[in-house]
C-alpha positions in Angstrom: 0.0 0.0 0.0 0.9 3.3 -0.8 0.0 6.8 0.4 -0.2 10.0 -2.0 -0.2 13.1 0.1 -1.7 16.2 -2.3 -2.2 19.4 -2.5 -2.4 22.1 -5.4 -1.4 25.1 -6.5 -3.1 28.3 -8.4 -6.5 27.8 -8.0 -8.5 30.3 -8.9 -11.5 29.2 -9.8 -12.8 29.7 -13.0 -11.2 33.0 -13.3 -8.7 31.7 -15.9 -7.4 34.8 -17.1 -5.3 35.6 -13.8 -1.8 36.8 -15.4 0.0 35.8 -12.1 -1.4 32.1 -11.4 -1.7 30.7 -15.1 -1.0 27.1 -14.3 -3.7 25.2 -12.2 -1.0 22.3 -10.9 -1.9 19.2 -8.7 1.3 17.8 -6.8 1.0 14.1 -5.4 4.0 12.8 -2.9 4.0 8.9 -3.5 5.0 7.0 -0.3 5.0 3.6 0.6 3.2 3.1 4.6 6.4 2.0 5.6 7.7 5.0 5.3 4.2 6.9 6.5 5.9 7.5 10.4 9.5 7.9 9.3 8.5 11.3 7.0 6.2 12.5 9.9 9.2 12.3 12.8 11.1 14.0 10.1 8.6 16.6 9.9 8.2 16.8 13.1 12.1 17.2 14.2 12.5 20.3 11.5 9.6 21.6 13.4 11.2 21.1 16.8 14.7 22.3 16.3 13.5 25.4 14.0 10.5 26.8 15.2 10.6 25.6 19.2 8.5 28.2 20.6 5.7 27.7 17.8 5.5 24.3 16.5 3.0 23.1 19.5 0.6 25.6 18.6 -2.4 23.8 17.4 -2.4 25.8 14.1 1.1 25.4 13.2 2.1 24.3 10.0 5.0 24.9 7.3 3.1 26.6 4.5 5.2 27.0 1.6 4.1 30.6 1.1 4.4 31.7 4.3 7.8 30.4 4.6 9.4 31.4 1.6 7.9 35.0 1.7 8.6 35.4 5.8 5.3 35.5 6.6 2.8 33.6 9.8 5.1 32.0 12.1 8.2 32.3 9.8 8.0 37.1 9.9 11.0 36.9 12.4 13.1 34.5 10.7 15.7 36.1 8.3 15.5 34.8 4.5 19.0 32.7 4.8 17.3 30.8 7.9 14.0 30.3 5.9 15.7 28.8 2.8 17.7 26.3 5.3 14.4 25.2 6.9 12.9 24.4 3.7 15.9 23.0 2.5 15.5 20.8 5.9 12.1 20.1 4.6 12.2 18.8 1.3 14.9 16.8 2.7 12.1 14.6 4.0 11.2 13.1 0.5 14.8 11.4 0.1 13.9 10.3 4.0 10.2 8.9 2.5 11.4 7.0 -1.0 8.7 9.0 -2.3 8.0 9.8 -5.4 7.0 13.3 -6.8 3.9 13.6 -9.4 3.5 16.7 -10.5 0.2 17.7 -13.2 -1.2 20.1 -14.2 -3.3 22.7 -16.8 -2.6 26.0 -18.2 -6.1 28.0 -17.8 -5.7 30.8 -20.5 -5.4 28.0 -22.7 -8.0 25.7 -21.4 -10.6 29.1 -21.4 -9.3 29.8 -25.4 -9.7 26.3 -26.6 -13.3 25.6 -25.2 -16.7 27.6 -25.0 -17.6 25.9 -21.3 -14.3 24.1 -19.9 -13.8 22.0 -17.1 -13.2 23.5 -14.0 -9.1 23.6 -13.8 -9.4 21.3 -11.2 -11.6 18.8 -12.5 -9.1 18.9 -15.3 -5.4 18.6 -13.3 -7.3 16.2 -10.8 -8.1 14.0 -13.9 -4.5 13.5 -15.4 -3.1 12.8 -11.5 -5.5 10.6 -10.9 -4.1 9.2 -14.5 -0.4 9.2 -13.4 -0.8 7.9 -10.2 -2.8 4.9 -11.5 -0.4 4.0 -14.2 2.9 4.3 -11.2 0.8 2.2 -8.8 -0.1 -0.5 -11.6 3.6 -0.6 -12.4 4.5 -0.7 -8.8 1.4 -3.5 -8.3 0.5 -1.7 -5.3 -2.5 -0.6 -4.3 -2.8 3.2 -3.9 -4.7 5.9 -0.9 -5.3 9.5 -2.1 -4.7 12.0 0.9 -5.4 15.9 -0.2 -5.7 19.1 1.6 -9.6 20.2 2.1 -10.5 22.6 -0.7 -14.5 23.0 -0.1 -14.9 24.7 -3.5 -13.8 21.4 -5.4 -13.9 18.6 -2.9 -17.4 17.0 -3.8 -16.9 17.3 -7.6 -13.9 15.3 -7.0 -15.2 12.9 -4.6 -17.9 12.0 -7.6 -15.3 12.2 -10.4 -13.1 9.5 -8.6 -15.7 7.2 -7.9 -17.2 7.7 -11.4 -13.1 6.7 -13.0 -12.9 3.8 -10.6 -16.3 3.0 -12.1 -16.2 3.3 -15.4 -12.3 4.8 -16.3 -11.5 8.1 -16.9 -13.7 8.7 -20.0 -12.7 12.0 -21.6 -9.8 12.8 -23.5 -7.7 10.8 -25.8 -7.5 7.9 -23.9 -9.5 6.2 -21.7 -7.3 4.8 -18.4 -9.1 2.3 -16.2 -8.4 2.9 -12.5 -8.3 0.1 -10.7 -5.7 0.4 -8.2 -7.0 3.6 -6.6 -8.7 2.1 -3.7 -11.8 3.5 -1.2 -12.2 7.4 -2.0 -10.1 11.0 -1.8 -9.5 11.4 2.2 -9.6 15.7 2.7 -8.3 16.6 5.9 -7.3 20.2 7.3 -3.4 20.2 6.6 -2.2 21.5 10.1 -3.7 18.1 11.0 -1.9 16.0 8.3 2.7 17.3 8.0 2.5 15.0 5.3 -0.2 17.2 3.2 2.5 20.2 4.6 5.4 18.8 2.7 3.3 18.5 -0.6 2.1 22.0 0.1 6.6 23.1 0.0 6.9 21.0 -2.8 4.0 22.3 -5.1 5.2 25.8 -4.0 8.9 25.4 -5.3 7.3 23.5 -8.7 4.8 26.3 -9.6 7.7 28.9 -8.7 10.1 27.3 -10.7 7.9 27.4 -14.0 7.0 30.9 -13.2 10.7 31.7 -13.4 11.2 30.1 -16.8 8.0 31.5 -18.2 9.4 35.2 -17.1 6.4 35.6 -14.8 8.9 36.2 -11.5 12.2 37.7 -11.5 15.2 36.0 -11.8 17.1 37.2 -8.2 18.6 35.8 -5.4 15.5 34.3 -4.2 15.3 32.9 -7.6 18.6 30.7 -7.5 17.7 29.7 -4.1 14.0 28.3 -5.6 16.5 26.7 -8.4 18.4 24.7 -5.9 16.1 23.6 -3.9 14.1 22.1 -7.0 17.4 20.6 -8.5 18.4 19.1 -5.0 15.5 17.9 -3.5 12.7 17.5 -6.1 14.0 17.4 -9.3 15.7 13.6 -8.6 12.3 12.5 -7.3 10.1 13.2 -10.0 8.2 10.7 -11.5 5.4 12.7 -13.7 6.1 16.7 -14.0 3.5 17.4 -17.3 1.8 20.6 -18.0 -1.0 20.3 -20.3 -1.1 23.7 -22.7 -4.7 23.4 -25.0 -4.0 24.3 -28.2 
């Protein structure tokens, strides 16, 4: 059995024309339950040796946001010590074996291409539901889908998943029966879940990394530090990283 801990990244709804979140990107961290309480201690230990006075608060968590732009529990922390904790972080998918899956949908393009598209989620959910299928039927294990709660979209995906594991996925070029998806998306609040926190840091770093090579961000210092951390800790671990552009 395998876990995939998700979350996702430029959602804005069906505003598809937002010049600063063009992408609508779903990354899944792939990892084996024997590794389930080995990532959280790890998770858990960044949290105790970096942030002692605030890591016990019951609304703690390591948002990749907050801690890349020095903001929540991370304002006091200068930007050299926020780069090393979320160096420390990503660390934790070497620790887990896992596996990085990374999809997702370009909006402006999905809004030209169509006179009533999919929701960008419905769409990026689809082909991770895809990739994770195909990894865990090449893997022959049987697969659980952890995501962080997103009211907006969490019952149309609840019904899309069950509707796939029913009847495949059914739209688009290829139909891709899931069968080793078991039981149903689990959404649970992601200060409750550090596992759902270290997608969070990941998807952050991914979606950064193709706003810098689409020009949308400058290239700075904060820049080469996004770079590393993608080339050292994610880039290795990738198993899917696709981008769908409609033509």
């Amino acid at each position: 059995m395998r876990f995939v801990y998700m979350d996702e990244t430029g959602n804005t709804g069906r505003h598809f024309d937002n010049p600063d979140q063009p992408i609508h990107m779903i990354v899944g961290l792939v990892v084996d339950e024997t590794r389930v309480t080995d990532l959280h201690e790890h998770m858990r230990e960044v949290g105790r040796r970096r942030c002692p006075s605030r890591c016990n608060e019951a609304d703690f968590e390591f948002h990749g946001n907050d801690l890349f732009s020095g903001e929540g529990p991370f304002a006091e922390k200068s930007p050299d010590e926020r780069i090393a904790i979320y160096d420390e972080l990503l660390r934790g998918i070497a620790r887990a074996r896992a596996e990085v899956v990374i999809r997702g949908v370009h909006k402006p393009g999905l809004n030209t291409r169509y006179a009533d598209p999919y929701h960008p989620h419905d769409v990026a959910l689809k082909f991770t539901i895809e990739s994770i299928e195909r990894l865990a039927r090449n893997r022959r294990c049987h697969v659980l889908l952890v995501a962080d709660e997103a009211k907006e979209v969490e019952e149309a995906a609840l019904r899309d998943l069950a509707q796939y594991q029913e009847v495949g996925t059914g739209w688009g070029w290829r139909t891709e029966p899931i069968e080793w998806i078991i039981d149903t998306i689990h959404f649970v609040p992601s200060h409750r879940n550090i596992a759902i926190q270290l997608a969070d840091c990941t998807a952050y770093i991914a979606a950064r990394v193709r706003k810098l090579h689409e020009g949308l961000v400058s290239r700075n210092r904060s820049a080469d530090a996004v770079f590393r951390l993608w080339e050292k800790r994610i880039q290795p671990f990738l198993s899917v990283n696709e981008v769908w552009y409609p033509g």
